[in-house]
LUMBA-988833 format. One record per residue: residue in three letters; x, y, z of N, C-alpha, C in turn. Coordinates in pm, 1 decimal. Example, Ala and Ser with C-alpha at 12.3 -4.5 7.8 and 13.67 -1.06 7.14 Angstrom:
# residues 2
NODE  type       n.u       n.v       n.w      ca.u      ca.v      ca.w       c.u       c.v       c.w
NODE   ALA    1319.0    -569.0     780.0    1230.0    -450.0     780.0    1320.0    -330.0     780.0
NODE   SER    1285.0    -225.0     708.0    1367.0    -106.0     714.0    1290.0       3.0     787.0
END
This chain:
# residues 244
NODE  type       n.u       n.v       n.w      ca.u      ca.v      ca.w       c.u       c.v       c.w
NODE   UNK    4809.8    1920.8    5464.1    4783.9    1990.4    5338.8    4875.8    1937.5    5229.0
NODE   UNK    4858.0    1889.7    5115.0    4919.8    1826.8    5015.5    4976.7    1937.5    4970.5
NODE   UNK    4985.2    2072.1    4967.7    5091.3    2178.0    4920.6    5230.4    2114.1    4972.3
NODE   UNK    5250.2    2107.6    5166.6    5367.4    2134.1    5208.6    5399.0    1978.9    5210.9
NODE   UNK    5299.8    1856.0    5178.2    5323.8    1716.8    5181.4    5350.2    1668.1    5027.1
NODE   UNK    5248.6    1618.4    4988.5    5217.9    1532.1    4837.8    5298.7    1605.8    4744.5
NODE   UNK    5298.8    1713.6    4763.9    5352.7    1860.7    4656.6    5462.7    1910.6    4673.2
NODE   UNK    5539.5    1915.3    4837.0    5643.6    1994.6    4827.6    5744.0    1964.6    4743.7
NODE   UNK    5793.3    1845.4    4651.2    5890.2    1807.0    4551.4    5892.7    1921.4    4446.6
NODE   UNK    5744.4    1994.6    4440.4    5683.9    2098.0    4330.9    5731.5    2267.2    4366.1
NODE   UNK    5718.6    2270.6    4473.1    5776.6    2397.5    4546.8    5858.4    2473.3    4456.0
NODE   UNK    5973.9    2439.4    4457.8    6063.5    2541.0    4295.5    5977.2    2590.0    4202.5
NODE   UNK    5915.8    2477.1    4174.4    5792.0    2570.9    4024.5    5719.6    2630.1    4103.6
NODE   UNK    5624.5    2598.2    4186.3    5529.9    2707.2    4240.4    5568.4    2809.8    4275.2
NODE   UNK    5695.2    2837.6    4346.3    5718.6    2889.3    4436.5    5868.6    2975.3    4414.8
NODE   UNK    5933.5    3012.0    4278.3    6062.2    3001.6    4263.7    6155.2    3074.3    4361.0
NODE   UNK    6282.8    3028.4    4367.7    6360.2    3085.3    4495.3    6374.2    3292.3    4472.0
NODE   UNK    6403.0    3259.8    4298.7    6458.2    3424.5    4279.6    6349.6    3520.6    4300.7
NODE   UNK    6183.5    3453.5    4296.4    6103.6    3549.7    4296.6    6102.2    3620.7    4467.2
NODE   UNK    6165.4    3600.3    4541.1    6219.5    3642.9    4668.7    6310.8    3758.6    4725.0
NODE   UNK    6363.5    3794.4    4622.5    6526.6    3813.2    4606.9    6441.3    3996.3    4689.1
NODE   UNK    6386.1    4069.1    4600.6    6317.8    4210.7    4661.8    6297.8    4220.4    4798.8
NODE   UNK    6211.9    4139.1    4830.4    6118.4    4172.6    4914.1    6231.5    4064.8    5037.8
NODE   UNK    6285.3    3984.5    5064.1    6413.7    3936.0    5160.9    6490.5    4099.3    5190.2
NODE   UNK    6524.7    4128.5    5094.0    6653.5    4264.4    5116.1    6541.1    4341.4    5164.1
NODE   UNK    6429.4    4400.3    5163.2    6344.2    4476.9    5296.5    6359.8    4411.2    5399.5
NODE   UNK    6349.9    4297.7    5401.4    6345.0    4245.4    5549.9    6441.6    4238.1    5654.7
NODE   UNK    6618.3    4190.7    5522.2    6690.7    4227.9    5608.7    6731.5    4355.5    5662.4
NODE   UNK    6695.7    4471.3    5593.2    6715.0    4587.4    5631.8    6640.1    4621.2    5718.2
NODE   UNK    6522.1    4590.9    5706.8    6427.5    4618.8    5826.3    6512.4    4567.6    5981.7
NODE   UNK    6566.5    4461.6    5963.5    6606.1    4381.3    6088.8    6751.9    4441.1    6138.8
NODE   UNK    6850.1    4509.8    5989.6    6929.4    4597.5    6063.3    6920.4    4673.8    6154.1
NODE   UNK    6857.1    4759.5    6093.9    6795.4    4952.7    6113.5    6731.7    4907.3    6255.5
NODE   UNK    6642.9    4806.3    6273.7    6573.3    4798.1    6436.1    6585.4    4737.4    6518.7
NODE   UNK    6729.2    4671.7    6522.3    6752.9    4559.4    6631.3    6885.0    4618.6    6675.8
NODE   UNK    6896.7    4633.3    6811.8    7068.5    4661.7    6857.2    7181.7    4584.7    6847.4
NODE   UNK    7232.1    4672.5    6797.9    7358.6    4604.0    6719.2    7472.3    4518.0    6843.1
NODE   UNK    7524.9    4427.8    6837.5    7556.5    4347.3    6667.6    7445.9    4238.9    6623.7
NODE   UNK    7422.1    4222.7    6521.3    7301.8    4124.1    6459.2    7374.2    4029.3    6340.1
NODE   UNK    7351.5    3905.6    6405.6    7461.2    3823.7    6363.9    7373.4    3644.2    6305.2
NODE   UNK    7288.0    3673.0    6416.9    7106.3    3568.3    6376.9    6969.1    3555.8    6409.0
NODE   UNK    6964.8    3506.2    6284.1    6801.1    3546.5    6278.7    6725.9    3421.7    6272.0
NODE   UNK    6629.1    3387.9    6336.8    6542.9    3261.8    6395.5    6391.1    3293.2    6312.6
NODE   UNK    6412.1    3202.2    6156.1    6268.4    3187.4    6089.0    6211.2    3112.8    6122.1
NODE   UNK    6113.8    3134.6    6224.1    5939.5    3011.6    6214.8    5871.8    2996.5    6115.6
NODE   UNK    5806.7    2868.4    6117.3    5699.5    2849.9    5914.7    5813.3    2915.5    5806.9
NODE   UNK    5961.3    2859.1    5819.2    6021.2    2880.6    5706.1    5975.9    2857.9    5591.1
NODE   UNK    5926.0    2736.3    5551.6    5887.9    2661.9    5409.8    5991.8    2591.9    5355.8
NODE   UNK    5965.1    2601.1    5221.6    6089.8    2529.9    5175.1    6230.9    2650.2    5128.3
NODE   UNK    6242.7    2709.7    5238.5    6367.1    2800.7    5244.4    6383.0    2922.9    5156.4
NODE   UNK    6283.0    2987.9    5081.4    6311.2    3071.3    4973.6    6365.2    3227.3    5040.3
NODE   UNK    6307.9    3270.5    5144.9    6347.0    3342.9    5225.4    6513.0    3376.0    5274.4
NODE   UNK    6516.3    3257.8    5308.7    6650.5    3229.0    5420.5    6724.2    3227.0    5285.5
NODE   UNK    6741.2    3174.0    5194.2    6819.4    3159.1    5090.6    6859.4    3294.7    5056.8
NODE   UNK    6803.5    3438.0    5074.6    6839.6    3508.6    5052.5    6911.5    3603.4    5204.6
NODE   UNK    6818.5    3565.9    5288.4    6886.5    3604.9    5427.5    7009.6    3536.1    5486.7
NODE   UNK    7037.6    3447.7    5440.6    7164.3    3376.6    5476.4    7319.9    3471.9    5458.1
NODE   UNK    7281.8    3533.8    5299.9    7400.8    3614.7    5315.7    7418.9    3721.9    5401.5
NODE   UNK    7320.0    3764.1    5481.8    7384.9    3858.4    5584.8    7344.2    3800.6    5754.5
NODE   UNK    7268.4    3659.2    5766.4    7255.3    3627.8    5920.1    7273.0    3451.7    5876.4
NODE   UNK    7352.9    3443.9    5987.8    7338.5    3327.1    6049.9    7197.3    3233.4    6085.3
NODE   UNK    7095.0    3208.7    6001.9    6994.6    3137.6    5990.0    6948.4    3004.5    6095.2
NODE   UNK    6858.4    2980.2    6141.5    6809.6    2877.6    6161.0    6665.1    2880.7    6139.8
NODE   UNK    6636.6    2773.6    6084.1    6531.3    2764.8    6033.0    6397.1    2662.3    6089.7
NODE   UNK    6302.9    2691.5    6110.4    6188.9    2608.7    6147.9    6050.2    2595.1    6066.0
NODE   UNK    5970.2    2447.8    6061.6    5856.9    2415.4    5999.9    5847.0    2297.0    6060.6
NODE   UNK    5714.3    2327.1    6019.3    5644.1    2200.5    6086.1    5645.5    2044.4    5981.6
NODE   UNK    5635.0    2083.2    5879.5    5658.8    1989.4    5745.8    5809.3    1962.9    5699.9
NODE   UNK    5823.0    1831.4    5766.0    5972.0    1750.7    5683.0    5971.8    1759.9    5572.5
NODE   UNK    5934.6    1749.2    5515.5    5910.8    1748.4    5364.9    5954.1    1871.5    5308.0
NODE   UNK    5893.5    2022.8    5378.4    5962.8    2137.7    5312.9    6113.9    2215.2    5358.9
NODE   UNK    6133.8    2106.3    5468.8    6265.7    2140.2    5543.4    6341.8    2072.0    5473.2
NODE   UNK    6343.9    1933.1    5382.9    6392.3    1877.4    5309.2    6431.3    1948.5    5160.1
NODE   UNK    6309.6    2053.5    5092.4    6342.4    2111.0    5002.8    6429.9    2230.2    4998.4
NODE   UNK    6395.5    2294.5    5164.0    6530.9    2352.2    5223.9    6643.0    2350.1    5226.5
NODE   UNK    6669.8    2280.9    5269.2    6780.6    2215.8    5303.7    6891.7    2162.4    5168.0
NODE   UNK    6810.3    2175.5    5059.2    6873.5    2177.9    4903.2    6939.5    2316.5    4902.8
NODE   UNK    6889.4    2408.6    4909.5    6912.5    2505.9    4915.2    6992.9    2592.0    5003.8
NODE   UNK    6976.1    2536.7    5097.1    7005.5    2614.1    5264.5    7149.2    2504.6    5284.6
NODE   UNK    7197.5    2448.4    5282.2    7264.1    2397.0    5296.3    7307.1    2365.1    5454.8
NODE   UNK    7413.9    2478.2    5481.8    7475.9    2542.2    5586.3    7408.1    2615.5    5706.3
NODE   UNK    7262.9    2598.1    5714.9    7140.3    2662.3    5783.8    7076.9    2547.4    5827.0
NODE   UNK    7066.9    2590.4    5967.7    7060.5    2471.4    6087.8    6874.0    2452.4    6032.0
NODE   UNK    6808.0    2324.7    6044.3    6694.3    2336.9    6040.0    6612.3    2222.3    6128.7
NODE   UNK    6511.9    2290.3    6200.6    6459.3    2193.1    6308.3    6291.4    2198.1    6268.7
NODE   UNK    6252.7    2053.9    6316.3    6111.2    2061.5    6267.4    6041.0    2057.2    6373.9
NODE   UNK    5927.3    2188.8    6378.7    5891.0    2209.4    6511.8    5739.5    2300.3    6457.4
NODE   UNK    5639.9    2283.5    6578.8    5523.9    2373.3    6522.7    5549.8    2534.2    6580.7
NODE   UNK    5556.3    2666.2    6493.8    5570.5    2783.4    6589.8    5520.0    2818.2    6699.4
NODE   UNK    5431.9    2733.0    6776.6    5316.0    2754.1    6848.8    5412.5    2731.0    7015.8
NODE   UNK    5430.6    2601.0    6957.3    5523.0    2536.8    7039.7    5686.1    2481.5    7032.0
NODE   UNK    5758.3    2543.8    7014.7    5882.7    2517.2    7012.2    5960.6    2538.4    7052.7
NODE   UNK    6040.3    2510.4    7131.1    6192.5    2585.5    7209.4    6258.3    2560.9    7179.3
NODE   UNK    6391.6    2608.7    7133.4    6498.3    2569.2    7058.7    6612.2    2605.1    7202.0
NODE   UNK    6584.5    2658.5    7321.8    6682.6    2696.7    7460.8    6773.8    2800.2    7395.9
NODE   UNK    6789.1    2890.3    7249.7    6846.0    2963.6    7209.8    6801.2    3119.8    7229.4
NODE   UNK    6892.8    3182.5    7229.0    6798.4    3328.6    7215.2    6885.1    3384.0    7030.3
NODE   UNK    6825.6    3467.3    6961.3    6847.8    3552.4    6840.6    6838.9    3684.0    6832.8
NODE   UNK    6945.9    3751.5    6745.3    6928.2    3869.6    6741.8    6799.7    3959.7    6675.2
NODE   UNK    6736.7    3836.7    6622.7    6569.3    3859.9    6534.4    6526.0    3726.6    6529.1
NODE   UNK    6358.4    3772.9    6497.9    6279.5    3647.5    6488.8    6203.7    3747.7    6369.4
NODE   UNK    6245.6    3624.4    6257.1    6122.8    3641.5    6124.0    6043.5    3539.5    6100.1
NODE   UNK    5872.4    3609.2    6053.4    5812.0    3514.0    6045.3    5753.9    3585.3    5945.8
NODE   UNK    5739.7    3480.6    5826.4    5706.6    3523.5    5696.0    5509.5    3479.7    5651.5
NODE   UNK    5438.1    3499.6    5546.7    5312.2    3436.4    5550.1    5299.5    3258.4    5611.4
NODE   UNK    5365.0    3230.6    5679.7    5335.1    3090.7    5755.7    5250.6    3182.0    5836.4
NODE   UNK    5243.7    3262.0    5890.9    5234.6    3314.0    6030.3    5041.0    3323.4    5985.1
NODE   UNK    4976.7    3284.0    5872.7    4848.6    3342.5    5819.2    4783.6    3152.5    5858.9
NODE   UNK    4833.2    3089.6    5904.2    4821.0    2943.7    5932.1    4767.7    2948.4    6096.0
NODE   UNK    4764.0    3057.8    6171.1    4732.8    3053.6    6306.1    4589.2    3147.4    6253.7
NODE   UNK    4504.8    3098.5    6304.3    4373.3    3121.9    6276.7    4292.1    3171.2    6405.9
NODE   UNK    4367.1    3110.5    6486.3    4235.8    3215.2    6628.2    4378.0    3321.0    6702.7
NODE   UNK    4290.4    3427.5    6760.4    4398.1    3495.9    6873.6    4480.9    3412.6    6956.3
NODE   UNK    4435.2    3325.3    6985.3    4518.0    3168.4    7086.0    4632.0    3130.7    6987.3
NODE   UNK    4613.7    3042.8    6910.9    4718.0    3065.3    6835.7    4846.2    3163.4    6813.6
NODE   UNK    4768.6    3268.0    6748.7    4858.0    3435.0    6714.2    4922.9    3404.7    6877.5
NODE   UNK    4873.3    3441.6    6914.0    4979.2    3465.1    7052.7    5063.7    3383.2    7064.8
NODE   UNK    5037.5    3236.7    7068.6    5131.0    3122.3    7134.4    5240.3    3172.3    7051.1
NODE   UNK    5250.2    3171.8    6878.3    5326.7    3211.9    6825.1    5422.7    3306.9    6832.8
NODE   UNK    5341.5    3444.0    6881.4    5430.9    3524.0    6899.7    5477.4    3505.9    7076.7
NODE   UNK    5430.9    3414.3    7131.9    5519.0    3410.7    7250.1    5638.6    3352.8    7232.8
NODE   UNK    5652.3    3239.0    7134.2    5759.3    3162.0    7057.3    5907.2    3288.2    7058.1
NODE   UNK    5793.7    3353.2    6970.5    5945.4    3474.4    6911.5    6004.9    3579.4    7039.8
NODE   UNK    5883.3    3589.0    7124.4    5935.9    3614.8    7214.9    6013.4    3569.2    7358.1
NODE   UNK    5999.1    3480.2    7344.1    6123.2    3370.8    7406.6    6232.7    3365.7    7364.8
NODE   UNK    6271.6    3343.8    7195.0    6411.6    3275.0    7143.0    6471.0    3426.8    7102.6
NODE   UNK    6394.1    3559.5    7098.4    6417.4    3725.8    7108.7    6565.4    3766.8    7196.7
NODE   UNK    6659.4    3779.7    7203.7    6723.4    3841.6    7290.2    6713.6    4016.4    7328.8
NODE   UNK    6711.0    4053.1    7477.0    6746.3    4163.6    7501.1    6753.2    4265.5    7359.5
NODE   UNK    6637.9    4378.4    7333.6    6739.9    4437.8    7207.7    6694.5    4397.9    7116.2
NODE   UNK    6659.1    4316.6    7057.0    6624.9    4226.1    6933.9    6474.0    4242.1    6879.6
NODE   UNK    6458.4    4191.6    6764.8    6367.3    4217.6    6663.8    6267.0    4109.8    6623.7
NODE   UNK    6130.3    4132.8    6614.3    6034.7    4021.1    6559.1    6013.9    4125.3    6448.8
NODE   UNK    6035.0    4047.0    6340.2    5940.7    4084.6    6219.4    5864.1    4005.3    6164.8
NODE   UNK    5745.7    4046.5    6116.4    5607.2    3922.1    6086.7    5551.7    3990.1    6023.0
NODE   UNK    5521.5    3872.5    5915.7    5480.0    3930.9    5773.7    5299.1    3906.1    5732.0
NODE   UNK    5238.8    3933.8    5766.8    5090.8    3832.5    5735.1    5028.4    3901.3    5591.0
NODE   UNK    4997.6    3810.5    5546.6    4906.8    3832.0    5354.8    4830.6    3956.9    5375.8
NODE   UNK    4717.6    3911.8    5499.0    4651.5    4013.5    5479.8    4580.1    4097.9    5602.9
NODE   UNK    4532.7    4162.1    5601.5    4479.8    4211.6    5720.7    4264.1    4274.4    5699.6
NODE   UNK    4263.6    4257.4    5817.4    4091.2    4298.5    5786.1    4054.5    4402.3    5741.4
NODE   UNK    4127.6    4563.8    5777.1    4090.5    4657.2    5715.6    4121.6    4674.0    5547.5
NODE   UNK    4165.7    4611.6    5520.3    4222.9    4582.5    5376.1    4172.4    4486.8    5288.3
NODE   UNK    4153.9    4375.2    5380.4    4106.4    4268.6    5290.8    4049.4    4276.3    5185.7
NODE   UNK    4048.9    4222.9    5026.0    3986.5    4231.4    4933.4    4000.8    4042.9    4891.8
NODE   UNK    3895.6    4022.4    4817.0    3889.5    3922.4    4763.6    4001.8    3927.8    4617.7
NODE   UNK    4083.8    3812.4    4643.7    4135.5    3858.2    4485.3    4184.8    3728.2    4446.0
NODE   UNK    4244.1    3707.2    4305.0    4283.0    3589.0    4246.0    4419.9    3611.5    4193.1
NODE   UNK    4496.1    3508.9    4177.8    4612.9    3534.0    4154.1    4678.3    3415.4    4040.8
NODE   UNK    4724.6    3369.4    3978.9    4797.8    3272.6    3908.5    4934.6    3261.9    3858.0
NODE   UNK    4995.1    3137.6    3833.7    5133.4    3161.5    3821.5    5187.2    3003.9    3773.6
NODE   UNK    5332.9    2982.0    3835.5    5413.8    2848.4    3799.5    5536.2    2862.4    3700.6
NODE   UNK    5606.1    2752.9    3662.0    5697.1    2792.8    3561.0    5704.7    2625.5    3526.1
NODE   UNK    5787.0    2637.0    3408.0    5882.8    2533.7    3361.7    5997.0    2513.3    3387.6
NODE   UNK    5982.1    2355.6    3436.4    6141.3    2336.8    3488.7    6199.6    2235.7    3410.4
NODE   UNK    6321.8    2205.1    3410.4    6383.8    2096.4    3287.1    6320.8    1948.4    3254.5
NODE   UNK    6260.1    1929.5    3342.3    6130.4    1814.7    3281.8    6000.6    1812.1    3342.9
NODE   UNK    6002.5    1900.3    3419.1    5824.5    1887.3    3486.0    5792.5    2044.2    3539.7
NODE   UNK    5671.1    2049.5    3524.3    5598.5    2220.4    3478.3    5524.5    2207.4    3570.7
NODE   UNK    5422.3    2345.6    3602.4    5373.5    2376.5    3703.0    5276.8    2488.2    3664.1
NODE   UNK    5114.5    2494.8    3715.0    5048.0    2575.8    3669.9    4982.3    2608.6    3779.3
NODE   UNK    4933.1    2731.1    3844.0    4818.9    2774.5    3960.0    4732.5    2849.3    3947.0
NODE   UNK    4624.9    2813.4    4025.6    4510.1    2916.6    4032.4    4510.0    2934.2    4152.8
NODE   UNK    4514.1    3085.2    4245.3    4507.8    3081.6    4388.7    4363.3    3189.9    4428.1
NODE   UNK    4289.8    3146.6    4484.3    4190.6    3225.7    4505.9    4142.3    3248.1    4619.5
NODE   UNK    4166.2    3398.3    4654.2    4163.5    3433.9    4795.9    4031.5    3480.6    4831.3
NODE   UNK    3942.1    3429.2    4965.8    3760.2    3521.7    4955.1    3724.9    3521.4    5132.4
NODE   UNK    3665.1    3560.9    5152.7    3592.8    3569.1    5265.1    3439.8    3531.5    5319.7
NODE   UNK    3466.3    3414.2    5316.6    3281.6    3389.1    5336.3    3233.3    3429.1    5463.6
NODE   UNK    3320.3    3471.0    5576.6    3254.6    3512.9    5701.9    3321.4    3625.6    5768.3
NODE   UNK    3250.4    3767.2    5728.9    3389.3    3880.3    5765.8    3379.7    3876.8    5922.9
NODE   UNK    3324.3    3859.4    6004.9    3244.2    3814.3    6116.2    3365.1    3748.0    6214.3
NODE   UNK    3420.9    3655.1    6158.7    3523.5    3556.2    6202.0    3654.8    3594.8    6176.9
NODE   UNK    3756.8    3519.5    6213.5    3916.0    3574.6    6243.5    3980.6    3495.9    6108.5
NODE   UNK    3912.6    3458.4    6021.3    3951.8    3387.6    5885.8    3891.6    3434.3    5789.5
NODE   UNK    3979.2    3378.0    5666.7    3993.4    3393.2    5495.4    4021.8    3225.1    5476.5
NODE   UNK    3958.0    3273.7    5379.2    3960.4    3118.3    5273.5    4107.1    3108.3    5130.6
NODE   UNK    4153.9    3013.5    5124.8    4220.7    3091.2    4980.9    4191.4    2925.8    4917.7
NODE   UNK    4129.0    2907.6    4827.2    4128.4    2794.3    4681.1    4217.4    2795.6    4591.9
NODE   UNK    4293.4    2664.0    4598.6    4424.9    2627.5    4491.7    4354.0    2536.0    4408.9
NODE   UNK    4429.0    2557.3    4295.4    4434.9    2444.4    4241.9    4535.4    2449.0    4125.0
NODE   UNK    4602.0    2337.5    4128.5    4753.5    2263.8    4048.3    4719.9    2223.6    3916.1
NODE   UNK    4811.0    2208.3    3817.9    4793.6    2155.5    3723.0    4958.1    2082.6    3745.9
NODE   UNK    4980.9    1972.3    3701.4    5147.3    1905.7    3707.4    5145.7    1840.0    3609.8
NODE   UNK    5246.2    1858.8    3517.0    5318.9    1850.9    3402.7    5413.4    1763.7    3409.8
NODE   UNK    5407.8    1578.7    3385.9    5538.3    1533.4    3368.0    5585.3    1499.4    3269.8
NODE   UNK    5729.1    1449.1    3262.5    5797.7    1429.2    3141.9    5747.1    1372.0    3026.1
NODE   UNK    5671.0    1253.3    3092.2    5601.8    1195.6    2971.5    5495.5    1271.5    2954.4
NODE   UNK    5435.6    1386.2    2973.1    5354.0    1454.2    2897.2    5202.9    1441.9    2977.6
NODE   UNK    5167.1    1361.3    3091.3    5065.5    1323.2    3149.9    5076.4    1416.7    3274.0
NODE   UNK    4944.2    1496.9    3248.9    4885.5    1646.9    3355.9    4807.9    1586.1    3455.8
NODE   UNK    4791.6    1569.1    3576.3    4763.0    1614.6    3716.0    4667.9    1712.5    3723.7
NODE   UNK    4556.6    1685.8    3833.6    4455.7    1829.8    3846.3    4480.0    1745.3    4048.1
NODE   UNK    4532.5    1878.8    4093.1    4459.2    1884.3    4247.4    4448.5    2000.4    4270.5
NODE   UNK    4350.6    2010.2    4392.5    4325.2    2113.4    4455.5    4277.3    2092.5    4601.8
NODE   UNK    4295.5    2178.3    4681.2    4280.2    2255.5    4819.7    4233.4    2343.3    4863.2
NODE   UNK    4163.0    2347.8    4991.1    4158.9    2479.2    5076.6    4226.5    2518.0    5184.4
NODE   UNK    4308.3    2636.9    5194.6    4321.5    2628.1    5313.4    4307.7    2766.9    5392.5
NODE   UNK    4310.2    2763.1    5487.6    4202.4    2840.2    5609.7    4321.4    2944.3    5660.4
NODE   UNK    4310.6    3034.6    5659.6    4440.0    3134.0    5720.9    4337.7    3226.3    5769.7
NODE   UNK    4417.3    3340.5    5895.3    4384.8    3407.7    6005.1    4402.8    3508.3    5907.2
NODE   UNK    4281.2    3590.8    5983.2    4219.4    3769.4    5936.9    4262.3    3841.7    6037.6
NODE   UNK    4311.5    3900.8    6067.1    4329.9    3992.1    6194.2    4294.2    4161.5    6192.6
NODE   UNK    4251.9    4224.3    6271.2    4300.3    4385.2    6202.6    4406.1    4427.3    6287.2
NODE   UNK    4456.8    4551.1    6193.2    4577.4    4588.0    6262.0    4582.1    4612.7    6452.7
NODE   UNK    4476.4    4671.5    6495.7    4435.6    4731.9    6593.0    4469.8    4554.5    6698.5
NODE   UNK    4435.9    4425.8    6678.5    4449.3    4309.1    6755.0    4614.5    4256.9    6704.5
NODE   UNK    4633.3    4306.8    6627.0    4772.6    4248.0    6589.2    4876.6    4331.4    6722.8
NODE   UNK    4864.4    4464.8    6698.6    4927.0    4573.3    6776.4    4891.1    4514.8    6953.2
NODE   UNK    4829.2    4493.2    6962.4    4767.6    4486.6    7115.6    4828.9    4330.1    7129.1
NODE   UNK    4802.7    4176.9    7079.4    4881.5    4092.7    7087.0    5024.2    4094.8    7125.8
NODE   UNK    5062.5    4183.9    7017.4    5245.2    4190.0    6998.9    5289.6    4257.6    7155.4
NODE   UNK    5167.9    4376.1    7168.9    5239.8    4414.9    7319.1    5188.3    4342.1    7399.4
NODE   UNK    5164.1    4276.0    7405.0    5032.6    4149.5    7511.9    5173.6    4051.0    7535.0
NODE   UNK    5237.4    4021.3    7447.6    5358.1    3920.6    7497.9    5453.0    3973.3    7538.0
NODE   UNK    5469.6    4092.7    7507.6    5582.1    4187.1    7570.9    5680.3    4277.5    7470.2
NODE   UNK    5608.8    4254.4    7323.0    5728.8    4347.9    7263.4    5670.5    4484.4    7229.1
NODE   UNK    5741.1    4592.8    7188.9    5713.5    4729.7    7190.5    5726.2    4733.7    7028.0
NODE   UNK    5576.7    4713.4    6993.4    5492.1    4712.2    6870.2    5565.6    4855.7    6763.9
NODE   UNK    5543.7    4843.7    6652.2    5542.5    4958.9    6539.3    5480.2    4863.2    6415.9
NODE   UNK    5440.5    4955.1    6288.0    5375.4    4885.0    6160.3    5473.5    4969.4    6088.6
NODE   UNK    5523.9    4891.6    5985.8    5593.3    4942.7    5908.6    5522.1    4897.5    5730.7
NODE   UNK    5526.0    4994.6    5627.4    5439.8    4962.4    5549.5    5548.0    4987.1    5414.5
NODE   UNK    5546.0    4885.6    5291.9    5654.0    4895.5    5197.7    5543.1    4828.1    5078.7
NODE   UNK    5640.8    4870.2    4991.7    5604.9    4793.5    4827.6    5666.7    4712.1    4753.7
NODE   UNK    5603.4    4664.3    4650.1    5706.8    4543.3    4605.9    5727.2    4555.3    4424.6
NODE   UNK    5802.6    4579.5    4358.9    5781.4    4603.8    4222.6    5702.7    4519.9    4105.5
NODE   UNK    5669.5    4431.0    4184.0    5591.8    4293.1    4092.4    5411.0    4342.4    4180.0
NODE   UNK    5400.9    4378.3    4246.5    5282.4    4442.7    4286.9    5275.3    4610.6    4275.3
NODE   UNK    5290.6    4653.2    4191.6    5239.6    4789.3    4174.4    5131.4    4869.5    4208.0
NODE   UNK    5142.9    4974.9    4289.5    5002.8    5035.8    4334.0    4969.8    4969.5    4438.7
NODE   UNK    5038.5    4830.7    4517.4    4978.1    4764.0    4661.8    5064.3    4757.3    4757.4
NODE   UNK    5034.2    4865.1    4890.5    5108.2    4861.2    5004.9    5066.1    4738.2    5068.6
NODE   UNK    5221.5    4671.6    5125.4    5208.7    4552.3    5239.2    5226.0    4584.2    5356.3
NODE   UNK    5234.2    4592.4    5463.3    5232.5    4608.9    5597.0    5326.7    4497.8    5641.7
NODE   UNK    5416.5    4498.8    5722.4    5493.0    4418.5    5808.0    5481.0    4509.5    5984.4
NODE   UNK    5484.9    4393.9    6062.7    5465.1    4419.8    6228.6    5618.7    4396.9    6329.2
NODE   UNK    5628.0    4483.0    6370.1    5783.6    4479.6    6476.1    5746.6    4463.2    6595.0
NODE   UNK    5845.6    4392.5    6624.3    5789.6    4397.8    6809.0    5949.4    4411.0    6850.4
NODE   UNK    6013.4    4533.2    6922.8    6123.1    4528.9    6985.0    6143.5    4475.1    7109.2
NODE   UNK    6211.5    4384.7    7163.5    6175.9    4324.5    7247.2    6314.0    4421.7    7381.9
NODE   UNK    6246.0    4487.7    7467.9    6332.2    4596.4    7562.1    6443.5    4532.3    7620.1
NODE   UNK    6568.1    4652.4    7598.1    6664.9    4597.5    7622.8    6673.5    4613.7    7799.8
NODE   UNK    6716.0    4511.7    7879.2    6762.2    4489.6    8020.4    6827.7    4579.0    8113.6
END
């Protein structure tokens, strides 16, 4: 996908680090409040280019995973001091265990139940005794709405414009569609048009819940808001993984 390849240099504008800053501090609190203490690190799969961890760093010990060099590279600007390995969530062993496993909208990139699972067998492997999966997915089936979204910014010599458009051509199936398309702004003044599709997993809550305990963790839904979305509850999924 030319987002996390051709594009990730673009990531900051699309994607800015501070627009993170809210919705990270739920997560780490979430990962306090439900993991047995002491909680000291936390193991992100489908990091991206680090906007997350950049804010979770100040309270866990980070390591970070993606499948794209390229956005572990834009990471890694950022992340500095945050171990990062390039690996697919499906399949990866790192021989570590964590006091949490977060997985942020990467996790909307596994498209069949086969997938979803391998993934969350991932988190439940590198899970210690006690410990916490939190997983974040866009959207879910009982909810789903078609919607559009746009955005980008200006940066000190090259700009950034989006159209993101989210739809469902087959409610039938375990997928959503979402349509991008870029506009890129360089110094010398000469604009760029690309665009993409890409294919992310539908789930309803009811297969998410039954998965999560299917690998072994002891499921809850926890549901929050975000102040830049007004009026729209998100849903995040726990899986406690039983202590020994």
């Amino acid at each position: 996908m030319k987002m996390y390849r051709e594009l990730a240099a673009w990531w900051p504008l699309l994607s800015p680090v501070e627009n993170y800053a809210e919705e990270a501090a739920i997560y780490a609190e979430t990962i306090l409040q439900h993991t047995r203490p002491p909680v000291a690190s936390v193991l992100e799969l489908g990091s991206g280019g680090g906007n997350n961890a950049f804010h979770l760093k100040q309270r866990f010990a980070m390591t970070l995973v993606d499948l794209s060099e390229d956005m572990l590279e834009i990471s890694r600007r950022i992340n500095p001091a945050c171990r990062h390995v390039k690996g697919d969530m499906r399949t990866v062993r790192l021989g570590s265990l964590f006091d949490a496993v977060f997985i942020h909208d990467a996790i909307d990139y596994m498209t069949t139940r086969d997938d979803l699972q391998k993934a969350l067998d991932t988190a439940f492997v590198h899970c210690r005794a006690g410990g916490t999966l939190v997983v974040v997915p866009d959207h879910l089936k009982e909810s789903f709405q078609e919607e559009t979204d746009h955005g980008g910014v200006n940066g000190s010599d090259y700009s950034l414009r989006y159209l993101e458009w989210t739809w469902d051509p087959n409610p039938k199936d375990t997928t959503c569609l979402t349509e991008y398309a870029f506009l890129l702004r360089s110094p010398d003044g000469s604009v760029d048009c690309f665009s993409e599709r890409h294919e992310h997993g539908l789930f309803s809550k009811h297969e998410w819940i039954d998965l999560i305990e299917d690998v072994g963790f002891i499921p809850q839904i926890i549901s929050f808001g975000l102040s830049d979305h007004p009026g729209h509850t998100f849903e995040m999924f726990l899986g406690k993984k039983p202590s020994v």
